[in-house]
N, C-alpha and C positions, 0 to 999 in steps of 0.2 A: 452338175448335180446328177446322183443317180438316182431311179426312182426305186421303189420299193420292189421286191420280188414278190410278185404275184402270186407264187408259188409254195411261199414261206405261211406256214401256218401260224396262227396268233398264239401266244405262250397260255398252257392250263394253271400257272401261279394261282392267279385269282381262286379260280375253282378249289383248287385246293387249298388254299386257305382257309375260303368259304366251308369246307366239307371239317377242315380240323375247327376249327371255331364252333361249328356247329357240333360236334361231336366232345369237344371240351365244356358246352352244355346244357350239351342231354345227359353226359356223366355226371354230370354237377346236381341237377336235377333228379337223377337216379338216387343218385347217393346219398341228399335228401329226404329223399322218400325211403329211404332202409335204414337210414339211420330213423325217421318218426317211427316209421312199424316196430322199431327194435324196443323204441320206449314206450311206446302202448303197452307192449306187452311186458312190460317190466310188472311185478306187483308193487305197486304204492302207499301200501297198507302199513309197514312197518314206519316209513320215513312220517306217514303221515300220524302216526301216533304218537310218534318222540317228538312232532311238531304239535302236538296238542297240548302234550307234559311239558312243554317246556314254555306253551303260552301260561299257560295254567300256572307255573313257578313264575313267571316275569309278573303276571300278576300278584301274587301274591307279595314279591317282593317291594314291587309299586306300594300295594298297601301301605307293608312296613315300614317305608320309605317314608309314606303321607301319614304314617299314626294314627289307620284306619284298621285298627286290627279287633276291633269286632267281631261277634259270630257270626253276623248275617253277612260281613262284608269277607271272612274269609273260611267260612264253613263249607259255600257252594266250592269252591275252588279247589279243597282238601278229598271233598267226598269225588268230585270228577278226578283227580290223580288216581282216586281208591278204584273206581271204577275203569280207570283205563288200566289199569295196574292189571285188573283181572285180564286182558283182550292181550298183554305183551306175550305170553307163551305163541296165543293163536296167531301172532303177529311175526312171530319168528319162528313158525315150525321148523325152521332145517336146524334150529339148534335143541329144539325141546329134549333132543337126547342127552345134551351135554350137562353133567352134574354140576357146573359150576354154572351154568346159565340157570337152568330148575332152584339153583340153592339161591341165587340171586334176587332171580324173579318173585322166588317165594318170600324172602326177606323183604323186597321192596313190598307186597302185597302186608306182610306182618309188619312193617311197622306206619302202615298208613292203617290199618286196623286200629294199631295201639293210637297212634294219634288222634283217630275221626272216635275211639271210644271214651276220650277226653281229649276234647279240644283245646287247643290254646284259646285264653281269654285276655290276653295280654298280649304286647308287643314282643314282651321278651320271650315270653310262649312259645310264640309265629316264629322269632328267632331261631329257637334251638328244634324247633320242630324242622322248619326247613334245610335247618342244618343235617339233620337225622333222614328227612326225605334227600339230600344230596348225597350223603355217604350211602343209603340203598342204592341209589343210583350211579354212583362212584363203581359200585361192587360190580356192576354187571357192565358200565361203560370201560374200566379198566381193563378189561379181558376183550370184550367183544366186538367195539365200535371200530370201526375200521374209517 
């Protein structure tokens, strides 16, 4: 048997391994962290609005659904479209200039006017109202929604 060389230095594998491991992450963990900063700074504002309008529609449809179409029970729900209605321009300023966005937007506001200045009082009402609030909504999601 021979014995070992004395000589012979112990192999750096380990080490390097240790140093790629370690460095596969800390990138992992960077990259992380740039990916949250990126969406912090996202604005939220829009997404969170067409997620208002469209609680506010699921609701209303639940209503229709239960043959609870009521004023008290679907007047709150009409006037909050009306009034989000107003906040969509400020919500999507990079398109405020586009004539087909401005003609949309103004249509969804005009006809949640006509609606909330006679209500539906009936189911069939609520029906074709929300029918008339989807096609405003059609008008500006067909062109815009990405």
């Amino acid at each position: 048997m021979s014995s070992p060389d004395p000589n012979r230095r112990p192999s750096a594998a380990g080490r390097y391994l240790f140093l790629l491991l370690l460095g596969l992450v800390l990138g992992a963990i960077a990259t992380v962290m740039l990916l949250r900063t990126l969406e912090a700074r996202k604005d939220h504002f829009p997404d969170a609005l067409m997620q208002v309008q469209a609680w506010h529609m699921d609701q209303l449809k639940t209503d229709l659904q239960q043959n609870r179409c009521n004023a008290t029970d679907i007047l709150p729900h009409l006037q909050a479209l009306r009034m989000t209605a107003t906040d969509i321009d400020a919500a999507f300023s990079d398109l405020r200039e586009d004539k087909r966005f401005s003609d949309a937007s103004s249509a969804m506001r005009a006809t949640m006017d006509k609606i909330i200045s006679s209500p539906p009082l009936t189911c069939e009402g609520l029906g074709a109202a929300m029918k008339d609030i989807g096609q405003s909504c059609k008008g500006c999601h067909q062109d815009f929604k990405h």
